[in-house]
SERO-4910 file (N, C-alpha, C, O; in steps of 0.05 Angstrom, whole numbers):
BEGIN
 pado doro    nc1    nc2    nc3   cac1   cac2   cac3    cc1    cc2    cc3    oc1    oc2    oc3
  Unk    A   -427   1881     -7   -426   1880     21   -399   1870     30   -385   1853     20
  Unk    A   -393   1886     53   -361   1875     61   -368   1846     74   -391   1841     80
  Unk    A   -348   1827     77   -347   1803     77   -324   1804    110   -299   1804    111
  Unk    A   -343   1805    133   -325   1803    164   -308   1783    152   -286   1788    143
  Unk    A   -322   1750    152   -303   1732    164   -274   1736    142   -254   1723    147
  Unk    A   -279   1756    115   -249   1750    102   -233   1777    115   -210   1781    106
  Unk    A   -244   1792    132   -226   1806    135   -212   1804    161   -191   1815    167
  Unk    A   -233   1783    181   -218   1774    197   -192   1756    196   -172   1755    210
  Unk    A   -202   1736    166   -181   1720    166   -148   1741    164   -128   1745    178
  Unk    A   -157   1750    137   -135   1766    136   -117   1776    156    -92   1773    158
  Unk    A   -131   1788    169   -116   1802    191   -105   1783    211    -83   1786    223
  Unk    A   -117   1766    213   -111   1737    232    -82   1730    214    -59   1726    223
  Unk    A    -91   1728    191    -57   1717    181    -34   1737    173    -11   1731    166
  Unk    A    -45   1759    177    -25   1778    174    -10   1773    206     12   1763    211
  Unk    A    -26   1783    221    -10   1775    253      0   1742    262     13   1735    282
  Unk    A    -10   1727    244     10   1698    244     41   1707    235     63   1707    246
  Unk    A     33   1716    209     58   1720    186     77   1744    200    101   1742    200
  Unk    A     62   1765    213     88   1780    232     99   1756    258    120   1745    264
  Unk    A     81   1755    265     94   1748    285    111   1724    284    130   1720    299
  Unk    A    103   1705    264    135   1681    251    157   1701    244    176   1701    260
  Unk    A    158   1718    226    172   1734    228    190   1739    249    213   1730    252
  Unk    A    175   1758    264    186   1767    296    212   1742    308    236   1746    308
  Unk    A    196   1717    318    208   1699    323    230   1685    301    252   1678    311
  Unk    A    226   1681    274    250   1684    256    269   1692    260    289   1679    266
  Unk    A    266   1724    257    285   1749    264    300   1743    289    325   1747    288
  Unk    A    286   1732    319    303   1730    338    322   1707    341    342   1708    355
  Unk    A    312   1680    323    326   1655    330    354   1667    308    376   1657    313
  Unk    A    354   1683    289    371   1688    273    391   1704    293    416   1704    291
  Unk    A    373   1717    311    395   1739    315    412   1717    342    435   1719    350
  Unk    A    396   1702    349    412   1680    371    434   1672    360    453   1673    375
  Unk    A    438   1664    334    461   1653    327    480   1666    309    499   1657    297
  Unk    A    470   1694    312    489   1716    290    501   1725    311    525   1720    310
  Unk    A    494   1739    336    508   1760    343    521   1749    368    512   1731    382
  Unk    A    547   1765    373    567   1762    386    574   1750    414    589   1733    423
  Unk    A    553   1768    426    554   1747    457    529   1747    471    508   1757    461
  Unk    A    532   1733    501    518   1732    505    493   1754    512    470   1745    513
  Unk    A    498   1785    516    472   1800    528    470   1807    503    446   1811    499
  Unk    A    479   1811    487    461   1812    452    445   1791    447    422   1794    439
  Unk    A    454   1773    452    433   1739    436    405   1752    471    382   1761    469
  Unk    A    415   1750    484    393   1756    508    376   1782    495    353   1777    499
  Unk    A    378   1802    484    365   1820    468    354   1809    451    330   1808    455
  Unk    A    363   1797    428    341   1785    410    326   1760    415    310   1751    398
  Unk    A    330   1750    438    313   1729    444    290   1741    459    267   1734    452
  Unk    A    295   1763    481    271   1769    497    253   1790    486    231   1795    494
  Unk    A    265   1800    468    249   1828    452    234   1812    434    210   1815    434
  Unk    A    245   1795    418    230   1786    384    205   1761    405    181   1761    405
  Unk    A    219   1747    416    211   1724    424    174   1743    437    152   1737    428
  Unk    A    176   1759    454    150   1767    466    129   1785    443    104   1785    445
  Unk    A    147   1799    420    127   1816    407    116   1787    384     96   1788    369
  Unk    A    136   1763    386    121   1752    365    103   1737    376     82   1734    364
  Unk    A    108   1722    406     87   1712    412     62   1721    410     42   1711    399
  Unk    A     67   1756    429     34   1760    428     28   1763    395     10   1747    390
  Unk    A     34   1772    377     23   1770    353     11   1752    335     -6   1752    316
  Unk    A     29   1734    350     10   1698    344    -16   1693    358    -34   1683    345
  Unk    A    -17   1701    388    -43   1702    402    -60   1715    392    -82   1705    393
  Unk    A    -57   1744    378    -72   1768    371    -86   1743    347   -111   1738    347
  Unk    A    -68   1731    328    -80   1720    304    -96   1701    311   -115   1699    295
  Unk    A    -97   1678    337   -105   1664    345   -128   1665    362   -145   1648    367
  Unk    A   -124   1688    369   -163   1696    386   -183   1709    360   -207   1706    358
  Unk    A   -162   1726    338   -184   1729    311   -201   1705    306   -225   1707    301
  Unk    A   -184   1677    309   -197   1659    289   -215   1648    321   -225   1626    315
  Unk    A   -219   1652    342   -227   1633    354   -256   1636    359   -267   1657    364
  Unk    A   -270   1610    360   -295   1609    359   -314   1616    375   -339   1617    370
  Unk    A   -297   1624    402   -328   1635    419   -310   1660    440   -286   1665    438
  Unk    A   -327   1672    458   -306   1689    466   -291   1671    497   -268   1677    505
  Unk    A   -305   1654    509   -279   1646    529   -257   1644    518   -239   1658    527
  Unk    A   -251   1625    496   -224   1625    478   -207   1653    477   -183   1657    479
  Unk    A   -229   1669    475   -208   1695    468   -200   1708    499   -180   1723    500
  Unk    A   -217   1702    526   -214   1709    544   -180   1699    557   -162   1713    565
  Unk    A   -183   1664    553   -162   1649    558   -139   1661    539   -122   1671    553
  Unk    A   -135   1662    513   -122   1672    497   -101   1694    508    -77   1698    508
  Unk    A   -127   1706    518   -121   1742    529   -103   1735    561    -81   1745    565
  Unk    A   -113   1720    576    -99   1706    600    -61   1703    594    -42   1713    605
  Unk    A    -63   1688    578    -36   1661    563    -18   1702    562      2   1711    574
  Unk    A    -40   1718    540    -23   1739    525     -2   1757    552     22   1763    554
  Unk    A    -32   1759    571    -18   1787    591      3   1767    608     21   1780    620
  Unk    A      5   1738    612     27   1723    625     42   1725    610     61   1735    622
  Unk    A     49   1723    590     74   1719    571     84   1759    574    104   1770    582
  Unk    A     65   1765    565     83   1796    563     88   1810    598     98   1831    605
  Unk    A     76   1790    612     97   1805    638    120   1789    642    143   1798    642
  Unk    A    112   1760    644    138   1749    647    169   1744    632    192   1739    639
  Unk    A    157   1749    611    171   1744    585    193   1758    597    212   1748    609
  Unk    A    189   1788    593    211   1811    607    233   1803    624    257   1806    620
  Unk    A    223   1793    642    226   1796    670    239   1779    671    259   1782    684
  Unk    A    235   1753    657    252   1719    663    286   1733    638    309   1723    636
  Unk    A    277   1752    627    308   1754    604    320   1773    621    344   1768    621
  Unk    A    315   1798    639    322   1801    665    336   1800    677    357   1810    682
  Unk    A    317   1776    689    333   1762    711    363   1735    704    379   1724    719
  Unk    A    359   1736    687    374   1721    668    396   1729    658    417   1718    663
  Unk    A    393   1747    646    416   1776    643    429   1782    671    454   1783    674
  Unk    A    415   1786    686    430   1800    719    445   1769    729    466   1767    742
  Unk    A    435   1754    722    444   1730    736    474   1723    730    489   1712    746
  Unk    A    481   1733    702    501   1728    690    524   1758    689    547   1758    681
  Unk    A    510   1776    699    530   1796    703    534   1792    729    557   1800    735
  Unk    A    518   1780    758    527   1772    776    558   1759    773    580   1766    781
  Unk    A    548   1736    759    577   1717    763    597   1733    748    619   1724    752
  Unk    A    597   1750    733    620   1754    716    617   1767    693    627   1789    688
  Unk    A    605   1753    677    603   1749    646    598   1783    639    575   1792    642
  Unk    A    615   1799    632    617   1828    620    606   1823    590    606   1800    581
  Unk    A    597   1844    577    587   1853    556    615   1854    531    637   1859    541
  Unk    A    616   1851    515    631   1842    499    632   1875    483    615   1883    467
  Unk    A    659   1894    492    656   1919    474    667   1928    457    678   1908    449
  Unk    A    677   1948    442    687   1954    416    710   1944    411    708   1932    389
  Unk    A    738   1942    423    761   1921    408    748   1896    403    743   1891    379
  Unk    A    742   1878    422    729   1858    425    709   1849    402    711   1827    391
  Unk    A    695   1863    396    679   1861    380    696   1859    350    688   1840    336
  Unk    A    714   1873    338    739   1876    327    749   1849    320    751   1839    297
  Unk    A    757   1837    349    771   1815    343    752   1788    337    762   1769    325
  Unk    A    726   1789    346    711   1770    342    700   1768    313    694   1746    304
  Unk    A    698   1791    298    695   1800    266    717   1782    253    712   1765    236
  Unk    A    744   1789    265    762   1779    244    767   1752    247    783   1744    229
  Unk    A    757   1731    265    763   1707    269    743   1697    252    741   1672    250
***
């Protein structure tokens, strides 16, 4: 007989283990890449697919369904706002100034 609760776990920790991942991958890319609307790319892209994948793992394990209702609440706020706040964040900073860092540039920031 198949065994639910091990296949829930599983999958519950498979979507923990992506989604540390995810968030991994973005704090790395915060401090690897060049300027600022790149680090703004890997913070708002990794940062939202890993959250919800942590939620996804976190309503698997949860014990009744309001948990997963609230869960599901926390998920669809984070994946609208998430976007929207890196955005507005991004526009905020091409307002004042701050241009995109492009091919010489990029060149000279390599060789330093």
């Amino acid at each position: 007989m198949i065994d639910l609760g091990l296949i829930r776990d599983v999958l519950s920790w498979a979507a923990f283990l992506t989604g540390g991942a995810f968030v991994l991958t973005g704090s790395i890319g915060m401090v690897r890449f060049p300027d600022f609307f790149t680090r703004m790319h890997a913070a708002g892209v990794t940062d939202t697919a890993g959250a919800e994948l942590i939620l996804i793992g976190m309503a698997l394990q949860a014990p009744n369904w309001i948990t997963v209702v609230k869960l599901g609440f926390v998920g669809a706020f984070l994946f609208f706002t998430s976007p929207v706040a890196t955005h507005a964040i991004a526009h905020a900073a091409w307002v004042v100034g701050l241009k995109p860092m492009l091919g010489p540039e990029l060149e000279r920031e390599d060789a330093e």
